[in-house]
C-alpha angles and dihedrals in degrees: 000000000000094000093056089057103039123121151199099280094039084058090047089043091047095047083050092057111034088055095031097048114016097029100067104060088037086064093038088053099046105080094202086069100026134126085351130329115258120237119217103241111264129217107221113185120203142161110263136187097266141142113269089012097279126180118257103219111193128186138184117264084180139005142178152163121215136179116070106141112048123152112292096228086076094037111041119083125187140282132240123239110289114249133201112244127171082336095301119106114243134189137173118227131191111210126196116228099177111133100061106125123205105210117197133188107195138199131188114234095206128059107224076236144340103291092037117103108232101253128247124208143162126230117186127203116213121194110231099177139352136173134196132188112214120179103206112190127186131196129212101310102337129113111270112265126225101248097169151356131198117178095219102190138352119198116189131201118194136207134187133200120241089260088070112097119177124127121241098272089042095045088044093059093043088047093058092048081055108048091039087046091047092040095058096038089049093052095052092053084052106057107035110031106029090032079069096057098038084054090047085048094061098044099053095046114086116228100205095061126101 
């Protein structure tokens, strides 16, 4: 059968295709990613310059995460040698998920004092790497299957609009609150919805085709 003699290069070609081809319209399709996952809005305190040394809360009017769906070619790894286990072929594959963006419109929740306008600003995360391990097994002549998935690492670079004002012990602090917020709700995104379409991806791309 075609898994007991599948190598290195067929996995890597499989994993191509299945993200580059069948991913896409299954997360266009899947209204909790598409056409971006919505992040629950977030509250960020940070020390702001304000009068009697007051606390600048900040929370999310909006917030989102996109791309999803970027060519494979920048997104798919490698995968490991198949191996035979319990008669099914199994391999282990490390796919690149750089290329997902966090989007935030922020408001501050206090005036500096009575006659200011509570500021708006938008911050934007951008993911710089991230790594996830998949085990993919097949048995006899069927389509591998997605056995497991372990999101390894996320780094994050930010960027602010003009409209946003801290000074670098301050940024620093409200820089951390983002990228840890957006860590853990990314992650959550990750590994439940679009764990749902990558598993529906590999099962609806066939192996054997070339």
């Amino acid at each position: 059968t075609f898994g007991n003699g599948a190598t290195v290069h067929d996995f890597n070609d499989y994993v191509d295709r299945a993200v580059g081809s069948t991913l896409p319209p299954l997360i266009r399709n899947a209204h909790s990613i598409y056409p971006e996952a919505r992040i629950p809005f977030p509250h960020i305190r940070a020390i702001g310059r304000v009068r009697l040394a007051k606390r600048h809360r900040s929370e999310a009017d909006r917030g989102g995460c996109e791309g999803y769906w970027t060519s494979s070619r920048e997104r798919s790894g490698s995968c490991s040698h198949p191996s035979q286990v319990m008669g099914a072929t199994v391999t282990t594959c490390t796919l690149d998920l750089s290329g997902l963006e966090a989007t935030y419109t922020l408001r501050t929740k206090q005036r500096e004092h009575i006659f200011a306008k509570r500021k708006t600003f938008s911050v934007d995360v951008r993911v710089a790497s991230a790594t996830a391990s998949i085990v993919l097994a097949s048995n006899g002549d069927q389509n591998p299957r997605l056995v497991s998935f372990h999101l390894n690492h996320i780094g994050f670079v930010m960027s602010y609009d003009r409209d946003f004002d801290l000074d670098a012990s301050r940024q620093k602090k409200f820089g951390e609150e983002v990228f840890d917020y957006t860590r853990s709700e990314l992650t959550k995104i990750i590994e439940g919805s679009y764990f749902t379409a990558l598993s529906q991806a590999f099962a609806n791309t066939c192996f054997a085709c070339r």
